[in-house]
C-alpha positions, 0 to 999 in steps of 0.5 A: 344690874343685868340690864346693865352688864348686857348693855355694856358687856361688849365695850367693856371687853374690848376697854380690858383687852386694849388695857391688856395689851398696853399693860401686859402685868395687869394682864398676866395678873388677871389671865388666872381669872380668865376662865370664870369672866368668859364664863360669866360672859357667856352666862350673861350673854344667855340669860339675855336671850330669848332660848326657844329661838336660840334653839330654832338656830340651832336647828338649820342646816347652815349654823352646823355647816358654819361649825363644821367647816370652821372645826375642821374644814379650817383645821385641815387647811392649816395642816395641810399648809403647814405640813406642805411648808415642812414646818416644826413640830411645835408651830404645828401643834400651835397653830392646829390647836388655835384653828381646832378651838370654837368661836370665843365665847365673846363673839355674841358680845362682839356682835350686838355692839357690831349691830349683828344678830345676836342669836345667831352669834350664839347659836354659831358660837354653840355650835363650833364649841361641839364640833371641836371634839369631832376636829380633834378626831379627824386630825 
């Protein structure tokens, strides 16, 4: 079963979200669920890889790099933009908000169907989601 749901994690997701956009009840109906499919997702994602060299991942230099400048590099870009552009107080919190978050957790996913490397979408992914704290800090 777990061989299964690795193999077939990704185009499922991508089935549901074309699926979500064509019918936006079926969506708002499983949007509660949200939260324990991505951590399903992400747990079943991990038990499929090999953790000694997800942790050698983590360890270069340019995996951090990558989060950092995601986190908060493109954070302070937006805000720049939209400080420059005097736009409204709500559209800034909005858009801050989206660029402060981390990778989606389906990014691994996403990777192994796009022939990518998978540990490194991982550690990547891992890496952006610890960085958001010290985004939220800088901005």
């Amino acid at each position: 079963m777990l061989s299964f749901i690795n193999k077939h994690s990704a185009p499922l997701l991508m089935v549901a979200g074309i699926i979500g956009f064509i019918f936006p009840n079926v969506s708002k109906t499983v949007f509660p669920a949200l939260p324990f499919i991505l951590f399903f997702l992400m747990l079943f994602t991990l038990l499929g890889i090999k953790q000694e060299q997800l942790i050698k991942q983590l360890m270069r230099g340019s995996v951090w790099g990558y989060a950092c400048l995601h986190s908060i590099g493109l954070t302070l870009i937006a805000a720049s933009i939209l400080w420059l552009l005097n736009s409204p107080t709500s559209l800034f919190i909005a858009v801050t908000a989206v660029t402060a978050t981390g990778t989606l957790f389906a990014t691994p996913a996403i990777a192994k169907t796009l022939g990518y490397d998978v540990l490194h979408a991982m550690a990547l992914t891992i890496a952006s989601t610890l960085m958001m704290h010290w985004c939220y800090l800088s901005i």
